[in-house]
VOGU-3710 file (C-alpha; in Angstrom, 3 decimals, decimal comma):
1> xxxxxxxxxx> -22,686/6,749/-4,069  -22,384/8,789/-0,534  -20,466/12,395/-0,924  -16,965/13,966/0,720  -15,868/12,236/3,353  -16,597/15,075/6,642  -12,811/14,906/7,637  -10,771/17,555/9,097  -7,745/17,012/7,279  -6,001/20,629/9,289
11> xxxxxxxxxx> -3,168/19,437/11,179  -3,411/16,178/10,589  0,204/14,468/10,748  -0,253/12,094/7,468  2,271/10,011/6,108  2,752/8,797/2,656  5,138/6,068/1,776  7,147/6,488/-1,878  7,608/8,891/-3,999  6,526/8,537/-7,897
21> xxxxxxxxxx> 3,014/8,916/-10,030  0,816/8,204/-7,076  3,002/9,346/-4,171  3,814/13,289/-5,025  0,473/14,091/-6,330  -0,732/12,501/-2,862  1,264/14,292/-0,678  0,437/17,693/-2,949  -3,632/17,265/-2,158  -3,525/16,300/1,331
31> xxxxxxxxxx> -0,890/19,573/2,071  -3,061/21,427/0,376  -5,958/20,225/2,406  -3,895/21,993/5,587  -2,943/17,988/6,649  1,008/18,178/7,975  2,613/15,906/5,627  6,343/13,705/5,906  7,044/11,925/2,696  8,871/8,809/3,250
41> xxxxxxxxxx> 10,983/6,976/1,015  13,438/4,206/0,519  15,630/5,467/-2,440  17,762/8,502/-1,910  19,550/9,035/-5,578  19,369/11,943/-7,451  15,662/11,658/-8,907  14,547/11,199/-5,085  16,664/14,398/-4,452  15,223/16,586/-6,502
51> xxxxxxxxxx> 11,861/15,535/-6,100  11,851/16,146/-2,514  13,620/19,283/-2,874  10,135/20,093/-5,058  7,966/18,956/-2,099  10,222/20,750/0,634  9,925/24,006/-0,992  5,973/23,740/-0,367  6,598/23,332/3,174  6,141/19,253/2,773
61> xxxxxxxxxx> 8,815/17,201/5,415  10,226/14,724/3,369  12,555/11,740/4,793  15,004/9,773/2,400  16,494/6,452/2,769  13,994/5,682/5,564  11,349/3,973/5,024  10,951/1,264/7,570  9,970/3,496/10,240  6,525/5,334/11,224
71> xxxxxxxxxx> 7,114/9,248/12,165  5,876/9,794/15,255  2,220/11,146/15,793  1,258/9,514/12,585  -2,245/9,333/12,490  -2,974/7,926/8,879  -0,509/6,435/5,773  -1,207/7,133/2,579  0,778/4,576/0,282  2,143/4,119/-3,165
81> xxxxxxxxxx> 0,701/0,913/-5,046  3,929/-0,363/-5,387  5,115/-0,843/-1,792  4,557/-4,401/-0,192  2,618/-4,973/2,294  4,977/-7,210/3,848  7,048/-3,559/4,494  8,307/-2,566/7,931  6,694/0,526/8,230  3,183/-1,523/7,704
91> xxxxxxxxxx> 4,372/-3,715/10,251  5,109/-0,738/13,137  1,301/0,886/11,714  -0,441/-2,267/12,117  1,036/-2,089/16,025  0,474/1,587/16,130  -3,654/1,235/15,014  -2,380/3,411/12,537  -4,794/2,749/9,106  -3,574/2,635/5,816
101> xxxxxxxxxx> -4,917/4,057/2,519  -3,323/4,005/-1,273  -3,985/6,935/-3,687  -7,405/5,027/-4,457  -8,673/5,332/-1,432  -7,772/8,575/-0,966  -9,714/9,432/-3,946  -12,633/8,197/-3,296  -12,590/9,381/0,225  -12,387/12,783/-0,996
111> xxxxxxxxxx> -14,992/12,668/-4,111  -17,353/15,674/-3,633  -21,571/15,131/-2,992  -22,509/14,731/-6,164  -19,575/12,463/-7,672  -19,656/9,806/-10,714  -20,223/6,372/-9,885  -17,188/4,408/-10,975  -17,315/0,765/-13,724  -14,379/-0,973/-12,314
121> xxxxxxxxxx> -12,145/-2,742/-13,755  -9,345/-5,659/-12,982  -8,036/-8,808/-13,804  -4,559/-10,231/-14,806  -4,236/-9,291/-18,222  -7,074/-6,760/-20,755  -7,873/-4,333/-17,829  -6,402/-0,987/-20,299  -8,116/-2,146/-23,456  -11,580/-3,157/-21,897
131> xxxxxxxxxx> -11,402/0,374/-19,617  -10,822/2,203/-23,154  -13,542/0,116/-24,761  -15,933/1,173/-21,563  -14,951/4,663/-22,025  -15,751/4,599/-25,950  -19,331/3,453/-25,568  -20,347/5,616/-22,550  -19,033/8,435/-24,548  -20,620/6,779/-27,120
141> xxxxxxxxxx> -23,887/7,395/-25,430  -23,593/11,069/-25,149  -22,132/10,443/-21,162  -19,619/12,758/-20,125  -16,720/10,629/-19,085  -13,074/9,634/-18,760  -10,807/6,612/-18,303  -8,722/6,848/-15,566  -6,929/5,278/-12,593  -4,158/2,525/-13,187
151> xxxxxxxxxx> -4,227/3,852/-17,286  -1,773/6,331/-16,247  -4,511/9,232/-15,087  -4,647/9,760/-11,580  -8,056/9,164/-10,007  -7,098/12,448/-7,441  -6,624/14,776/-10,193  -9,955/13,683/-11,387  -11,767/13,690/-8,613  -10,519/17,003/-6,869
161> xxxxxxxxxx> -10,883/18,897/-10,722  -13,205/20,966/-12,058  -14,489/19,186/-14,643  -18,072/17,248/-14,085  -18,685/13,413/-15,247  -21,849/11,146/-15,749  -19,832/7,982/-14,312  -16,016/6,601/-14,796  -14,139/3,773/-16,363  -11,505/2,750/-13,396
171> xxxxxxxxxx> -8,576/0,615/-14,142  -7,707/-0,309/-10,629  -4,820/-2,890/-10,126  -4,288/-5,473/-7,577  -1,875/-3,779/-5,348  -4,699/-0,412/-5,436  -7,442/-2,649/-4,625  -5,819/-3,967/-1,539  -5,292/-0,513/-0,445  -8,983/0,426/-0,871
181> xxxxxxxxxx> -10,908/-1,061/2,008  -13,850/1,278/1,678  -14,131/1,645/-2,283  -17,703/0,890/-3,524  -18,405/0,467/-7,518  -21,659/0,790/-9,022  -20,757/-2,309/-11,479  -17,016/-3,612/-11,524  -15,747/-6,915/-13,388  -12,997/-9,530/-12,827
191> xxxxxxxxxx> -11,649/-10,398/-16,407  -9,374/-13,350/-15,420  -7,100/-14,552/-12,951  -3,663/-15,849/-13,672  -0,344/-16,262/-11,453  1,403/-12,447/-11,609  2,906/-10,124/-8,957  3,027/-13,268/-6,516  5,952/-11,750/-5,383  4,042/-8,713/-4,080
201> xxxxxxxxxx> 1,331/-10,370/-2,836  2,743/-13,399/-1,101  0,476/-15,986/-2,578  -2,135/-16,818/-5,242  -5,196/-16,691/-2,865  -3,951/-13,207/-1,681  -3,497/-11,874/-5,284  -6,874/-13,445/-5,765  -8,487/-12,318/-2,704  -7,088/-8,175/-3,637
211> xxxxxxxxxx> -8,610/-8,421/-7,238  -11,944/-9,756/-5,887  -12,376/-6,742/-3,402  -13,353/-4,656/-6,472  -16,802/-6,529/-5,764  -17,414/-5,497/-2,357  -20,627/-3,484/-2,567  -21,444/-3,457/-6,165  -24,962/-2,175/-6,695  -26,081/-3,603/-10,021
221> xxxxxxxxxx> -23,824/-6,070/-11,794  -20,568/-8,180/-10,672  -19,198/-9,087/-14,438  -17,069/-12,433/-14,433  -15,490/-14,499/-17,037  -17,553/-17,693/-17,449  -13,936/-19,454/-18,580  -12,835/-18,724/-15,418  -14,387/-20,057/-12,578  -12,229/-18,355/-10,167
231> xxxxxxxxxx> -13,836/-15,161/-11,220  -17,209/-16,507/-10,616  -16,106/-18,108/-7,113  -14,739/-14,400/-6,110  -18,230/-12,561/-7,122  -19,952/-15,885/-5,134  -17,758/-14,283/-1,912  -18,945/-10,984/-2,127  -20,438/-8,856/0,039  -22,683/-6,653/-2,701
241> xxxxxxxxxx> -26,022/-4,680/-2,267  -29,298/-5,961/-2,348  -30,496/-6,539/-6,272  -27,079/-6,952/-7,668  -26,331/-9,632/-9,965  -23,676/-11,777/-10,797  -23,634/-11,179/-14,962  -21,352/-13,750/-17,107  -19,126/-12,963/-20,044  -18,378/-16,102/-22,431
251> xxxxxxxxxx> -16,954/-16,356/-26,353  -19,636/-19,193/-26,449  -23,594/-18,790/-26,737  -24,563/-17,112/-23,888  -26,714/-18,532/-21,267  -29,638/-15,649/-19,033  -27,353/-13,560/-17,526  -24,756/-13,881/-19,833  -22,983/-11,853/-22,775  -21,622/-13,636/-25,589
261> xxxxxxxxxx> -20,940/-14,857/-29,266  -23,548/-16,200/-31,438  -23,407/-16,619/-35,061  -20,486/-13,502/-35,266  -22,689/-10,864/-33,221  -22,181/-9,865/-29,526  -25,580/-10,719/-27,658  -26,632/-9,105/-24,731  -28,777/-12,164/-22,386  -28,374/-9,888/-19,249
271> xxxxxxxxxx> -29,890/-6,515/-19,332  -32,827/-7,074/-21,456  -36,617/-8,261/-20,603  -37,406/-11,855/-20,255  -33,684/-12,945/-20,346  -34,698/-16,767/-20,366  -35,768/-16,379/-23,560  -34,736/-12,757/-25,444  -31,011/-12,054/-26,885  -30,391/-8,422/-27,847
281> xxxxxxxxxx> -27,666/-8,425/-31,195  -25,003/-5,722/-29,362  -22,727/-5,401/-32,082  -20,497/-7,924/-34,727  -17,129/-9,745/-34,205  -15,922/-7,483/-36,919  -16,719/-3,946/-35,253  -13,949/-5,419/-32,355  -10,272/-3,964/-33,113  -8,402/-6,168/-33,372
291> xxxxxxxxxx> -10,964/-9,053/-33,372  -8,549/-11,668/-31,292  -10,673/-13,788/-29,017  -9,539/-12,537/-26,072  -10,156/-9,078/-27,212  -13,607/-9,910/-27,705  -13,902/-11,224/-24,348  -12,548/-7,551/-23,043  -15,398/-5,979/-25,420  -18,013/-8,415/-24,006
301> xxxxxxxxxx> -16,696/-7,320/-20,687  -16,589/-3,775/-21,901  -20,204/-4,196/-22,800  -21,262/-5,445/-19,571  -20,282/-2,657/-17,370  -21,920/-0,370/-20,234  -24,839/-1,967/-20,060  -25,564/-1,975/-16,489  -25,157/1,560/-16,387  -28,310/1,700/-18,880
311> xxxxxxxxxx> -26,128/2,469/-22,136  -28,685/1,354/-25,484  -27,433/-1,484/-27,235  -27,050/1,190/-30,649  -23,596/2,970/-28,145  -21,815/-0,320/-27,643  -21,970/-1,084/-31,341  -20,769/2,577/-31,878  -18,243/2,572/-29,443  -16,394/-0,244/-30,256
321> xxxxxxxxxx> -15,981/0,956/-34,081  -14,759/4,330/-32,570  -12,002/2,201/-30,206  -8,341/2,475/-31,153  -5,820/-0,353/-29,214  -3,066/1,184/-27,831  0,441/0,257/-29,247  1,765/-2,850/-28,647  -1,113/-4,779/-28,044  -1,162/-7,494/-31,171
331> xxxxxxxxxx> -0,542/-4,344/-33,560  0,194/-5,535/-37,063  3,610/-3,871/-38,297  3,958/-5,549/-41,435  3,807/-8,371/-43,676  7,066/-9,240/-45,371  7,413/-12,045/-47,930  3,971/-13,300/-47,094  4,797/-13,219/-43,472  2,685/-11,325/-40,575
341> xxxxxxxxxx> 4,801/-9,433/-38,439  3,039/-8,498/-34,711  3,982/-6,612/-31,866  1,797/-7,948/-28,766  5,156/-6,276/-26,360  2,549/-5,689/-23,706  2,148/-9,541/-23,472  4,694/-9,265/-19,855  3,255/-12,607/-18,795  2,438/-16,008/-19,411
351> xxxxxxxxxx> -1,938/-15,389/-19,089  -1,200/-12,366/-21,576  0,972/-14,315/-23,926  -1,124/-17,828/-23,959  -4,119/-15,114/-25,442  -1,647/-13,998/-28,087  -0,560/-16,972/-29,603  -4,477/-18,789/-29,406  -4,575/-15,985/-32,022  -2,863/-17,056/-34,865
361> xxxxxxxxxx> -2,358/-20,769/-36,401  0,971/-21,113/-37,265  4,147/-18,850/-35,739  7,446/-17,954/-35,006  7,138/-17,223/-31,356  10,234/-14,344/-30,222  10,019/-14,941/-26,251  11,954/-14,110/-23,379  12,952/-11,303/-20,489  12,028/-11,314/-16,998
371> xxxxxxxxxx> 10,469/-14,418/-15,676  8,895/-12,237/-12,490  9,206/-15,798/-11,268  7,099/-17,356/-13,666  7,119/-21,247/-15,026  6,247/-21,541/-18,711  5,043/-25,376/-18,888  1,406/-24,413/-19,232  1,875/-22,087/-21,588  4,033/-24,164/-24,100
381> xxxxxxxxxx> 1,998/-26,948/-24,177  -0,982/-25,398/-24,772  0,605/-23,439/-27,204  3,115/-26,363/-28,916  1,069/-27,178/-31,844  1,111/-23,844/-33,427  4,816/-23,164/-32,829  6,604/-23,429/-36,502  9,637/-22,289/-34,672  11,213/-19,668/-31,546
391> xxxxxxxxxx> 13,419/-17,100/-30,793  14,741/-16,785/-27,163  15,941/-13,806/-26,082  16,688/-12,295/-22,815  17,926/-12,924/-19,179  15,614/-15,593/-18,254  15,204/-17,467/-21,808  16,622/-20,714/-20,336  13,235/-21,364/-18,158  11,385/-20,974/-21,640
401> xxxxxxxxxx> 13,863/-23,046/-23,824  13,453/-25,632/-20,949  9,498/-25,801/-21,302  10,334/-25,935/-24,741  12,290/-29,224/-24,586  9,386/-30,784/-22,193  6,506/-30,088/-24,422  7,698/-29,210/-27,717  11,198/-31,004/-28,808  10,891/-31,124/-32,196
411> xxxxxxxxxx> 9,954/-27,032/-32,330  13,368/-25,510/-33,509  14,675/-22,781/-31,322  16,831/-20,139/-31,482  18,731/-18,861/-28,611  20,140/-15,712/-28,717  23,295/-14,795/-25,994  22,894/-11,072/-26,337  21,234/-7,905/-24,752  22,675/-5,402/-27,166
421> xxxxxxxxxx> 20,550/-2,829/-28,479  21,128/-4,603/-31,777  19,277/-7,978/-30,007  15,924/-7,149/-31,277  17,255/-6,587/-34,793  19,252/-9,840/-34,471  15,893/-11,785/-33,287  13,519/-10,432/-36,143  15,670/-11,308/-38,883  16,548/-15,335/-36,970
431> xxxxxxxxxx> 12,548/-15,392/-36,902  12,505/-14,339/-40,673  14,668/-17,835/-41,651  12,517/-19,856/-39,774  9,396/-18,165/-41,114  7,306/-19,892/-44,369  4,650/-17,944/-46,143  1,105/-17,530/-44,377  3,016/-17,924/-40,738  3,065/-15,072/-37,975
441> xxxxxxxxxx> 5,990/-14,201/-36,592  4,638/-12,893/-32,914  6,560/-10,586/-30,293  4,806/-11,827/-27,118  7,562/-12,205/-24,693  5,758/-13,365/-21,339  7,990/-11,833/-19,374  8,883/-8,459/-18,357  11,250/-6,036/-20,573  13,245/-4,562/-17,989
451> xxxxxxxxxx> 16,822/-6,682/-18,379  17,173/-5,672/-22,163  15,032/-2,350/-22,014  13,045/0,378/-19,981  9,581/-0,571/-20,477  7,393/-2,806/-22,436  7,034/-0,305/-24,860  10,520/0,409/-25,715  10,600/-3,566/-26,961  7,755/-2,917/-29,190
461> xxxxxxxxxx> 9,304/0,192/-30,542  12,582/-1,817/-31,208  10,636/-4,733/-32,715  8,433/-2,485/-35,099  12,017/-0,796/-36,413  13,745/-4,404/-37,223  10,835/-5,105/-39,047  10,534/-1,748/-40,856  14,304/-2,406/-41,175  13,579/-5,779/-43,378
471> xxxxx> 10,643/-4,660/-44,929  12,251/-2,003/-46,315  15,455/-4,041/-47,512  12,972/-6,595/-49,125  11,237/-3,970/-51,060
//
């Protein structure tokens, strides 16, 4: 996996663009590494104030409300994910032959001589769930490791620290990967590609062409999603080492080469002898929490990566009973009144939220938020014939009670005006009236939570508590 990088970082004039999670802790290691650091950054309110007043008092330069132009002398930027790369300061780098690194590629620049390989991880929507399931069964194995990058640990911390690993589960992100030019995985997989962030990225074949850098150099497996050929045409473009193979995950029987689904049990066609004609039985449907099928598909994934690091068939099994989903991920709250009540907040787009409702067979579908620029045709008509009825809430509803018109007329909606902190109350108990015993009444907005609330989780939160709320007033 190659060692520390021989750089003299002393004196080296290094700036990093944006404060936050990636950008403080960045411009902390590479002051401490003697490089002369200026923090730039657009903002300049009172957070940005007293965060650089932190980073001044360690001797760091730090340069609000500018962040379109390169300091002089510098010699290297180190960037926060979330910056475009359309940005001016890019723009006067790319003139300057100045290169430019995010927080990724920083860390793996600096990983010492004898560092853990890393099992990457990306795709549109399953990338936390299948890196938790990864870490699971390698620690299920009796391998010393952690989950860590775009899960909300930063890959610096853990690769400057003291503490020793046997390999990593990486959740890396579009916007890292296209700030990580030199990043090499030992196994990394794609789990599907769907329209998000276009925004950011400028177009579908850029977003496309970022996620499918995680497969440059791979050394023994590039994992894909068989129903997903895009994910298959972006390990076909790789440039990967000698003997590595292109390894298939499918919720069908699996072909050689392949993980997938017969009979209930998760079968292993890729890592075992005579693939053309051997299965090994990995684990069952049932040992998968919770067993949705696109959850399976992140613990065939999961399993994958595992297995091309040499993990026995006996740790996957183990390691996905040991696996806990994080809230908000199609987390039952409650039934009430023979009614299924589940929180899938995390569902921010329209891949994340077609999974969600293939789930269940009949349900009252509360939608709505940010669009992120989003069209919901696709989704609603794949989706129509489950719908018993909807609940729109949130600033871009219209686009999704418009979709709803096109493809499913005779669906009754309910469109609720409001972004009080009462709307979430008001929604559950509109989806309880149009609700019938045996139905599913299913928080997956597709869209982003930021007009109504601060984060995705925040919705879930106020959707479990309406339905604790009526649950509690039933009983």
């Amino acid at each position: 996996m190659g060692g520390r990088e021989v750089t003299d970082w002393q004196g080296k004039r290094v700036t990093v663009a944006g404060l936050g999670v990636s950008g403080i802790p960045a411009a902390k290691v590479l002051h401490g590494l003697g490089a002369s650091v200026t923090v730039v950054n657009d903002g300049a309110d009172e957070r940005a104030r007293a965060q650089a007043a932190d980073l001044e008092a360690l001797g760091i330069t730090v340069r609000l409300g500018d962040g379109a132009s390169l300091p002089e002398g510098t010699e290297l930027i180190v960037t926060t994910p979330g910056w475009k790369p359309g940005k001016p300061l890019f723009a006067a780098a790319a003139e300057a032959g100045v290169p430019v690194w995010g927080d990724v590629e920083l860390a793996w620049r600096l990983r010492g001589p004898e560092a853990a390989p890393w099992l990457a991880v990306t795709g549109t929507n399953g990338k936390t769930t299948t890196v938790q399931m990864l870490a699971s069964i390698l620690k299920a194995a009796g391998l010393r490791t952690a989950a860590v990058g775009n899960i909300g640990v930063s890959l610096l911390d853990v690769v400057l620290g003291d503490e020793e690993y046997d390999v990593l589960a990486v959740e890396l992100s579009s916007y890292q990967l296209h700030w990580s030019p030199s990043l090499r995985a030992h196994s990394a997989a794609v789990l599907n590609l769907a329209p998000d962030h276009l925004d950011w990225h400028g177009s579908m074949e850029a977003y496309a062409a970022d996620k499918g850098r995680v497969y440059e150099g791979n050394q023994v497996a590039c994992v894909y999603n068989v129903a997903d050929k895009a994910t298959e045409d972006l390990v076909r473009q790789a440039d990967v080492e000698e003997g590595c193979r292109a390894v298939g995950f499918t919720l069908g029987t699996p072909g050689p080469s392949q993980l997938g689904v017969v009979d209930g049990i998760l079968v292993d066609r890729a890592f075992v002898e005579n693939r053309q004609k051997n299965a090994q039985e990995l684990a069952e449907i049932s040992d998968v929490d919770p067993p949705a099928p696109h959850n399976i598909a992140n613990a065939l994934a999961a399993a994958a990566l595992a297995r091309a690091f040499g993990v026995p068939a006996a740790a996957v099994r183990d390691g996905l009973r040991a696996f806990t989903p994080d809230a908000h991920r199609i987390a039952h709250v409650a039934d009430v009144d023979g009614v299924a009540y589940i929180d899938d907040s995390k569902a921010t787009n329209t891949h994340a939220a077609q999974a969600s409702l293939a789930a269940y067979e009949s349900i009252v579908w509360i939608a709505g938020g940010l669009a992120k620029g989003a069209t919901f045709d696709e989704l609603v008509a794949s989706s129509a014939k489950r719908l018993r009825g909807v609940v729109l809430i949130g600033a871009d509803r219209a686009l999704i009670r418009e979709a709803l018109e096109r493809h499913a007329p005779e669906v009754p909606v309910a469109d609720l005006d409001r972004n009080d902190t009462g709307a979430m109350s008001a929604a559950v108990r509109e989806a309880r009236t149009l609700a019938r015993a045996g139905d599913t009444v299913l928080l997956a907005p597709a869209c982003a939570s930021m007009d109504m609330f601060v984060n995705y989780n925040k919705r879930g939160d106020a959707f479990a508590e309406a339905v604790r709320e009526l649950a509690a007033a039933d009983g």
